[in-house]
C-alpha atoms as one frame of an Amber mdcrd trajectory, in Angstrom:
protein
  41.328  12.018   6.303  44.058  14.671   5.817  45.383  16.519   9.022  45.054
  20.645   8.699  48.008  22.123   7.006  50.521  23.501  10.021  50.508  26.956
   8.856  46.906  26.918  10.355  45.611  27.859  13.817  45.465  24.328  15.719
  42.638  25.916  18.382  39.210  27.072  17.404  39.428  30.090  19.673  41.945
  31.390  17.221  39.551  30.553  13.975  36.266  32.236  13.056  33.079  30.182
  11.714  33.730  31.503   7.861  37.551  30.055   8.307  36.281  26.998   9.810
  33.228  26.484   7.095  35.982  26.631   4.360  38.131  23.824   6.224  35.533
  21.684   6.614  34.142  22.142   2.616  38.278  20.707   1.901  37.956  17.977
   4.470  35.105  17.009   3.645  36.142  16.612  -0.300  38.666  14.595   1.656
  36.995  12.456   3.664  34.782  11.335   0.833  37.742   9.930  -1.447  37.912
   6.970   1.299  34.399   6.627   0.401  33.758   2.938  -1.481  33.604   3.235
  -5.258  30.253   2.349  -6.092  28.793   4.962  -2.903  31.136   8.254  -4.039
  29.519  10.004  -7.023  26.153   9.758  -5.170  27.705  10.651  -2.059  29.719
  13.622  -3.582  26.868  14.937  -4.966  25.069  15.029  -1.764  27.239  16.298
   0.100  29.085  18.667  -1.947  25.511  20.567  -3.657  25.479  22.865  -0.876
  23.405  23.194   2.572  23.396  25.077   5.375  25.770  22.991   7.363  24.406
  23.648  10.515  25.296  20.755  12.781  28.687  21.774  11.826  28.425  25.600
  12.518  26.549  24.415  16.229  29.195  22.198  16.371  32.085  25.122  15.812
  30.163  27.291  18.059  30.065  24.739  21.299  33.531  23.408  21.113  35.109
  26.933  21.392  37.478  26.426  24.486  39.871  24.130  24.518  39.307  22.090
  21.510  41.381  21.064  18.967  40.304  22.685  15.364  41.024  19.617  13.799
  38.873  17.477  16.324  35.624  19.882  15.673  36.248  19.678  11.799  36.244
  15.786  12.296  33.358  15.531  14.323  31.690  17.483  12.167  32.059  15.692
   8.975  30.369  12.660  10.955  27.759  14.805  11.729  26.967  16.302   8.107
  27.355  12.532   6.688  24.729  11.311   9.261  23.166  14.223   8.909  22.557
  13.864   4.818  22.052  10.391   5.183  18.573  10.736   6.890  17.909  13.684
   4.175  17.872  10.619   1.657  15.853   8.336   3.629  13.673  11.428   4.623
  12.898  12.346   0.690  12.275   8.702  -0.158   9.784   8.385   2.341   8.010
  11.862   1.379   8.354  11.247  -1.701   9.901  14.225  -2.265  10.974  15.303
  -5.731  13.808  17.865  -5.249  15.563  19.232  -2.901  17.884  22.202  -2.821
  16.796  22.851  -6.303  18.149  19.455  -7.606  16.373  16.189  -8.072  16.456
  14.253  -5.451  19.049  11.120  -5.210  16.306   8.827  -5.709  14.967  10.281
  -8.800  18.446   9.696  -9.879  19.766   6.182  -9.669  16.325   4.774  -7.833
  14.987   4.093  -4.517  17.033   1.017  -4.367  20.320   2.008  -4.867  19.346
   5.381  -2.699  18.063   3.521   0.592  21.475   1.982   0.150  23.766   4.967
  -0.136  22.155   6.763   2.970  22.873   3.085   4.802  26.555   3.829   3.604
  26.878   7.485   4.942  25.249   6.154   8.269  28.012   3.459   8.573  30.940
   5.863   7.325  29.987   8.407   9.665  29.730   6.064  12.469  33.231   4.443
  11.069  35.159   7.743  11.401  33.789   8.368  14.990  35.804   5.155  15.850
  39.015   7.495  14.946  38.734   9.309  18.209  40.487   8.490  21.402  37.663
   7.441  23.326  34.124   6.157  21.976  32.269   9.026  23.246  31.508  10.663
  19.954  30.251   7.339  18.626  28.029   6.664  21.539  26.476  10.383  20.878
  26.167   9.910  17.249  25.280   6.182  17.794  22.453   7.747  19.698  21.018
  10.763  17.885  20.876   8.306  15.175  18.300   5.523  16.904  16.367   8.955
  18.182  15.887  10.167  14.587  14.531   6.899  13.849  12.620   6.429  17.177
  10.922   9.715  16.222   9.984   9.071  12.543   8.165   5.501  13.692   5.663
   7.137  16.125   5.170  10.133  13.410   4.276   7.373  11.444   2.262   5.951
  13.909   0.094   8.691  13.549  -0.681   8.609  10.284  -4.642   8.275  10.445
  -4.832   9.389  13.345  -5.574  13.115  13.502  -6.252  13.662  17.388  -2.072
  14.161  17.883  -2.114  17.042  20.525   0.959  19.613  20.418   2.770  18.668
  23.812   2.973  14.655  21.974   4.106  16.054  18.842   6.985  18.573  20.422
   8.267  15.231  22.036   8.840  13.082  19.090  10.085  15.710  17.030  12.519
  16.296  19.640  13.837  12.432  18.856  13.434  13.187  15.290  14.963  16.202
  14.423  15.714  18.012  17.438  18.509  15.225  18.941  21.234  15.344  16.028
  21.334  18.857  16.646  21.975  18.290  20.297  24.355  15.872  19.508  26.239
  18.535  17.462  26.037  20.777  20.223  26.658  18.005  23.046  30.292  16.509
  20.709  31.386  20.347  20.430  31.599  20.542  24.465  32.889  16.968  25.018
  35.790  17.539  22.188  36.326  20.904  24.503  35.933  19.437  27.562  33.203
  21.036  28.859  32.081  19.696  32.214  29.008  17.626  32.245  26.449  19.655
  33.515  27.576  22.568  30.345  27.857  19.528  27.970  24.177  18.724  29.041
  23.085  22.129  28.773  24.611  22.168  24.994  22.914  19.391  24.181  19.586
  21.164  25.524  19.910  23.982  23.650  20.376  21.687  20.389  17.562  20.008
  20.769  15.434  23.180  21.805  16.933  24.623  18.345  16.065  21.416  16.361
  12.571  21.556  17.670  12.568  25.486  16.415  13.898  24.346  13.153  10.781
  21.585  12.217   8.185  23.938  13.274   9.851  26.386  11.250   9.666  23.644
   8.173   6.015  22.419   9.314   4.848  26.377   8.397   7.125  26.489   5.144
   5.697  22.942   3.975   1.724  24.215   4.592   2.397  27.885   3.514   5.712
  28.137   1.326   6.853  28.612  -1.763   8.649  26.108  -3.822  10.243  28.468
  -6.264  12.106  30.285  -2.836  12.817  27.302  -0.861  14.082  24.779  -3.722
  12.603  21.649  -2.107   9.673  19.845  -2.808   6.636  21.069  -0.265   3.128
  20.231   0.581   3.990  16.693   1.559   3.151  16.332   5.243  -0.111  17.368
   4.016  -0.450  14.996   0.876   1.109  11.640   3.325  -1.609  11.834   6.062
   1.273  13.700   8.498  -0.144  15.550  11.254   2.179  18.773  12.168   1.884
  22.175  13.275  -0.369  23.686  11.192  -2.998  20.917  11.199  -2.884  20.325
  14.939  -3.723  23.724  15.406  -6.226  23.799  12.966  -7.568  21.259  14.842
  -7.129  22.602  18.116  -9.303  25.779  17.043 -11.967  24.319  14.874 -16.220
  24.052  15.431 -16.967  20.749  16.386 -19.058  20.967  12.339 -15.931  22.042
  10.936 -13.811  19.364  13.040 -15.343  16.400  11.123 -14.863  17.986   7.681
 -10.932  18.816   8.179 -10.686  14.854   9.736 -12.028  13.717   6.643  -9.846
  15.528   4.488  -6.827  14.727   6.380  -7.118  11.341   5.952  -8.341  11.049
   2.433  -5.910   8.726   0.814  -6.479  10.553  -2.151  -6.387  14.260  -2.381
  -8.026  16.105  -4.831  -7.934  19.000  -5.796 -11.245  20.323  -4.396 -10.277
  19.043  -0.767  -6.967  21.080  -1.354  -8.585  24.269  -1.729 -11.316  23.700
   1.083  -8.561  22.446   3.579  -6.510  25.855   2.580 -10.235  27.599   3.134
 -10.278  26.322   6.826  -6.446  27.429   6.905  -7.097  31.015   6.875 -10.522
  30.925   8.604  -8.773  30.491  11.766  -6.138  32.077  11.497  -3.605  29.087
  11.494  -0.530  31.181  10.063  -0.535  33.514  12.883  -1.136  30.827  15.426
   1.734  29.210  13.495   4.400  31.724  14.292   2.670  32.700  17.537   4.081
  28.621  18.802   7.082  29.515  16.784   8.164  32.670  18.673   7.672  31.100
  22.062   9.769  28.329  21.076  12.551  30.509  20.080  12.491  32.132  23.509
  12.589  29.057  24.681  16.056  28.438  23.245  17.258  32.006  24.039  16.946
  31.253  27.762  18.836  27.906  27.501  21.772  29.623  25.414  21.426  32.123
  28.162  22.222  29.767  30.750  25.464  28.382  29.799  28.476  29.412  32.065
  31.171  29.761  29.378  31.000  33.511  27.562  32.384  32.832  24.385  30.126
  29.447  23.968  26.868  31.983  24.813  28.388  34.738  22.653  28.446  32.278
  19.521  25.724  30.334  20.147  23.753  33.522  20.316  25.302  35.226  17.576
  24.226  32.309  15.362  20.429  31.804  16.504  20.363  35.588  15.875  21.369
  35.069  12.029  19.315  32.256  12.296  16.094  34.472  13.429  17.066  36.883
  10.889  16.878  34.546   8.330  13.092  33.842   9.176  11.853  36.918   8.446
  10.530  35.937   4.997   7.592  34.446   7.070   6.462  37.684   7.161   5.795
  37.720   3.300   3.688  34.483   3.645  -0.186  34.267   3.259  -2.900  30.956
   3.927  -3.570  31.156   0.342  -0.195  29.525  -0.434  -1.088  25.962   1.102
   0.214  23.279  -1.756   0.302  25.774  -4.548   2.326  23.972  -6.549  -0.117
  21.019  -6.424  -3.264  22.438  -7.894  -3.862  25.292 -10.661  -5.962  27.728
  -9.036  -6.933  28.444  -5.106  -9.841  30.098  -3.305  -8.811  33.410  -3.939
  -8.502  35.171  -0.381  -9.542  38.973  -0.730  -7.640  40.147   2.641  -5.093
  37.209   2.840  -3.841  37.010   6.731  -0.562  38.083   7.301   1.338  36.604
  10.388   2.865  38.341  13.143   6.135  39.808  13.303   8.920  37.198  15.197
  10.067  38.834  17.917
């Protein structure tokens, strides 16, 4: 990996995030040239087809004080490569035909030859955390990584099983999505050297936001639009996966009703019919609304921990960017039950008043 050209500000407290996103998009090129042969055009295109890089950006934001611009850029390329490599394993398991309005790797060279490249950016990322001067950063990564994979097996477990109750759910999701992102947050105060009760509260805060994040992508997969998100949706519902909306679906249902949405759930098959009566149970109670109504109280959840920390420019960032990031949300506003798995079937139940959700507050 290249070091940062001199002429550059060596400490992140004299860089802002657009500065720093641009570094790491030109380290990152870099990094991947050390990248065996037969990985790099799969891995380049992964990694270089855009995203949202927001382990990084949590990442930047945490390690403010004290820490070494070139340490957060490095940490953060492990992160991103660890990062895409569960997005790989993630679509091949979903079955998921695009993302980011591409195909998918898999649809490209093959399941095969994909499960193998997302082993490879595992291993690289968990190769260049060796490069630090301690094995902290691996340990973390090392970590987040056995979480992710902790939390997809009991989601899996699940499968068939519809009686999943919110508080179970919350906690493996917080393995499976929500601990990467506190490892992004937790790396950014070690490479700062935060103490350890502020490194532990960054590390709360990234899994709080993780959590946020999947609930946020359990109501776009039931309720969103392919066409605006550019990824492939409907699948938790097509795989037997019990999230948000069907939990609380669930949760709110007539005892009559109950036994109908069970059997749909776990259909093997679903047809097209069963699609448009689950959606009909969707908007009879009122599951959008309850939707963001968990979603909100999440978010103030986070707020409170970001609140907490005892370094101001850490909070000041760190809220600054879960404010864009609520901003950003505010298309669920436009949403409507009558968009369950539209892209699956030709026609829906039409909805004469379709249910609007809350405003986030």
């Amino acid at each position: 990996m290249s070091l940062l050209p001199s002429t550059l500000p060596s400490n992140c407290l004299n860089t802002d995030l657009d500065s720093f996103i641009v570094l790491f998009e030109d380290e990152l090129l870099s990094a991947l040239s050390s990248i065996d042969k037969p990985v790099y055009s799969s891995a380049k295109k992964l990694l270089c087809s855009g995203g949202k890089r927001i382990r990084p950006r949590l990442c930047f934001a945490s390690g403010q004080k004290n820490s070494s611009l070139d340490d957060v850029i490095r940490a953060s390329i492990i992160l991103e490569l660890v990062h895409t490599a569960s997005l790989v394993h993630d679509d091949i398991l979903d079955g998921a035909s695009f993302r980011r309005n591409q195909a998918t790797i898999h649809e490209h060279i093959g399941t095969h030859d994909a499960v193998l490249v997302g082993d490879a950016l595992f291993s690289y990322g968990l190769e260049l955390s060796t490069n630090f001067s301690d094995n902290n950063v691996c340990k973390i990564i090392s970590k987040a990584i056995r979480k992710t994979c902790s939390g997809e097996i009991i989601q899996n477990s699940f499968m068939g099983n519809p009686t999943l109750s919110l508080s179970s759910y919350e906690d493996f999701i917080s393995d499976k999505t929500g601990c990467l992102f506190g490892a992004a947050c937790k790396i950014g105060g070690l490479i700062s050297d935060a103490d350890p009760f502020e490194q532990d509260c960054l590390e709360s805060i990234g899994m709080s936001f993780g959590v946020n994040y999947q609930l946020f992508d359990d109501i776009i997969d039931a309720f969103g639009s392919e066409a605006k998100i550019g990824k492939t949706l409907g699948t938790d519902f097509l795989s037997q996966k019990q999230t948000l909306p069907s939990i609380l679906l669930r949760e709110e249902a007539s005892t009559i009703d109950l036994n109908h949405i069970d059997e749909l759930i776990l259909l093997g098959e679903k047809s097209e019919s069963g699609i448009k009566l689950f959606n009909t149970y969707l908007g009879r109670y009122d599951v959008l609304n309850k939707c963001v109504d968990v979603f909100n109280s999440r978010i103030q959840k986070t707020k409170f921990l970001i609140n907490s920390l005892h370094d101001e420019s850490r909070k000041s960032l760190l809220n600054s960017f879960f404010e864009s990031f609520s901003h950003k949300l505010s298309h669920l506003n436009s949403l409507n039950s009558s968009n369950f798995l539209a892209v699956h079937i030709l026609s829906l139940i039409h909805i004469s008043e379709p249910t609007r959700p809350r405003l986030i507050s």
